[in-house]
N, C-alpha and C positions, 0 to 999 in steps of 0.2 A: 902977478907972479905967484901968489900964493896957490888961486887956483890951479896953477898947471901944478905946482909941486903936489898936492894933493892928488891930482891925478895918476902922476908918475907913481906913487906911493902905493896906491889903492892894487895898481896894476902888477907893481913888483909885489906886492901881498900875494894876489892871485899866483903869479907864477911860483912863489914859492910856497904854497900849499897844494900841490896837485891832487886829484880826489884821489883814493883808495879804492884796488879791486877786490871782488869778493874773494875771500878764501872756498881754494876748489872743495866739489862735494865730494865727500867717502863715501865711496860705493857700500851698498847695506852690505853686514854680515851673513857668512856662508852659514845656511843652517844644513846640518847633515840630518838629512830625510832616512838615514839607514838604508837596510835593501828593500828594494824592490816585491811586491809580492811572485812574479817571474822568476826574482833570484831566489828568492825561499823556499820555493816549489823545485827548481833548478837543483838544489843543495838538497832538500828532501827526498828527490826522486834518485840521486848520486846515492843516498844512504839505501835507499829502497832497493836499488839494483846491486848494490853488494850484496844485501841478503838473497836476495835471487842466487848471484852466480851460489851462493856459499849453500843452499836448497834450505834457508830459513824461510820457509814461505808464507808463516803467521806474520812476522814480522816484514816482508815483502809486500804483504796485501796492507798492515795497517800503513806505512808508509806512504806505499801511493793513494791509501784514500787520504790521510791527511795534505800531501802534496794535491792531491786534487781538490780536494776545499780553498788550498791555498790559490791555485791559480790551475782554473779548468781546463786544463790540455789534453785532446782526447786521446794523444800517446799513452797517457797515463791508464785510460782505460783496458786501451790493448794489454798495455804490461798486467795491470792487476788480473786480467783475462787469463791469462799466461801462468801464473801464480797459482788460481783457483782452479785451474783445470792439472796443473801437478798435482795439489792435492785432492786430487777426483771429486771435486766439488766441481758439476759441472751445468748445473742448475744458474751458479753464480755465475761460471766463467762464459755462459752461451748469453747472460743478460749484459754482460759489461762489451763481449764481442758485438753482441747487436746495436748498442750505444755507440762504441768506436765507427762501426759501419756508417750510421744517422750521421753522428756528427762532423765525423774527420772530413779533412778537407780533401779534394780530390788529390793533391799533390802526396799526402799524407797516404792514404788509400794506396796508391801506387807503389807506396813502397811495403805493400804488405800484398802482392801477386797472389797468393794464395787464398786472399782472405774471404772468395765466396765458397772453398773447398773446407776452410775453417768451419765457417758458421756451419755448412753442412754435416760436418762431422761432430760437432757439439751438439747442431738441435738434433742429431740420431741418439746421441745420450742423455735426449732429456726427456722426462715422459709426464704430463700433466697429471694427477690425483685428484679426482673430485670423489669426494667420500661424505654419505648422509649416514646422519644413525638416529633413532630415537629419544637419545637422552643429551641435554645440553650439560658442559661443562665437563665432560668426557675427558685425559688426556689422551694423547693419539701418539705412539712411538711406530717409526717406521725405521728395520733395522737397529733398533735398539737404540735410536736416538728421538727425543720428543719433537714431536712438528709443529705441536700446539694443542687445543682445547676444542671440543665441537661445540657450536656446527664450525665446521673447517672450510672456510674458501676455497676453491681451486689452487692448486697449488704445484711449482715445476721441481720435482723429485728425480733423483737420478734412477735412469731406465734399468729393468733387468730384474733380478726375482730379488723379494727382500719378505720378513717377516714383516706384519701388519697386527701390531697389538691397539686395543683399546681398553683401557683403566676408569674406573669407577667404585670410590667406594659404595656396597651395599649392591653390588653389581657382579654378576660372574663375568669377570674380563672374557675379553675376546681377540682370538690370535688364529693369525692364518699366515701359510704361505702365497704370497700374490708373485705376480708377472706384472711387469712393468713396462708395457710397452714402448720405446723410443721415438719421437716423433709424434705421438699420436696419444688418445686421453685411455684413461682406468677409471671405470666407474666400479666405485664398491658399496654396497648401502647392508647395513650393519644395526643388528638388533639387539642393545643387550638386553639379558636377564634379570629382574630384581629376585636378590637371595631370599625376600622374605614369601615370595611366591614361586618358588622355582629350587628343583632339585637338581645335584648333578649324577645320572649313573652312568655306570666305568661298569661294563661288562670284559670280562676275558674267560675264554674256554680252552679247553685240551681236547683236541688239536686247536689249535686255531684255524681262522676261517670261518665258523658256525655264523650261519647266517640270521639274526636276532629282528624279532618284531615284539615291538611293545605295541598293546592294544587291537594285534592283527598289521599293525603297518608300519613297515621296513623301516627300521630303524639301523641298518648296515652289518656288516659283517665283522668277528670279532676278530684281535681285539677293538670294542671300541668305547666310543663313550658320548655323552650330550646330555643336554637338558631337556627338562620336562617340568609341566605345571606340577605344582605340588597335589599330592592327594592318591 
């Protein structure tokens, strides 16, 4: 008898301790990742295009290039295209249109119908500059604005007549009116003078028009003026 009690015991033990279920798992916490680089660009290019309508166009072009670091959409190109050619920079505006062309996608493309009468109208106001001169470290202003230092790369300058100075100290500058071809290249090759070997004479006569030779050989009609070896 005792064994069965025992038993019975062992058994009601069991049923009154039933096991225990796990407690459920908490799902991990929400981390907020912030925007999107899409949305940063999205929100950058909103600011960018208000300056547009409002014609702040400095402000227009730096926005879309920061929105396009942000996230490369070649909409963005078109637009800063847009921007640079208001401000007759069209040098810029024909390199950012020919990127939009490359890269956009054709559905993109399509919504720009016009855009092989584009490019053509911009590469006519572009006109390449390759310019040599004898003396390195030169600046070089074209229209009154500097393009850089020689020797000078080739370089896409906007077409049409512009002053062409080049600077050096110990140098008698050098300034001319050029043509600018559009579409097509300008070669200029450019000498200067050192002042410590070189004069400059400035003839003028009454009337004018007298026609001036130094040495026997046409040195042009007055008024006028140039350099010459010293001596």
């Amino acid at each position: 008898m005792r064994s069965v009690f025992f038993a019975f015991a062992l058994l009601g033990s069991l049923i009154a301790a039933p096991a225990r279920a796990a407690p459920p798992k908490q799902p991990p916490p929400v981390v907020d990742a912030g925007p999107t680089p899409e949305m940063r660009m999205a929100e950058l290019k909103a600011k960018a295009d208000a300056s547009m309508d409002e014609r702040h166009y400095d402000e227009a072009i730096a926005g879309y290039t920061a929105a396009f670091e942000v996230f490369p959409d070649p909409a963005l190109l078109y637009n800063r295209s847009r921007a640079h050619e208001a401000r007759g920079e069209y040098p810029e505006a024909f390199g950012d249109m020919e990127k939009f062309a490359d890269t956009a996608s054709p559905e993109l493309r399509q919504r720009v119908p016009r855009l092989t009468e584009l490019l053509l109208d911009l590469r006519n106001r572009v006109a390449e500059l390759e310019l040599s001169c004898n003396v390195v470290g030169a600046r070089v202003l074209l229209g009154g604005k500097e393009i850089g230092t020689t020797p000078l790369k080739p370089m896409r300058v906007n077409a049409g007549r512009a002053t062409l100075e080049i600077l050096m100290e110990g140098q008698f500058p050098f300034k001319k009116e050029i043509e600018l071809k559009g579409a097509g290249k300008t070669a200029i090759d450019v000498s200067l003078s050192a002042k410590a070997t070189n004069g400059l004479l400035a003839i003028k006569t009454t009337p004018d028009g007298a026609t001036v030779l130094v040495d026997g050989k046409p040195f042009g009609r007055a008024p006028t003026e140039g350099l010459l070896v010293a001596g």
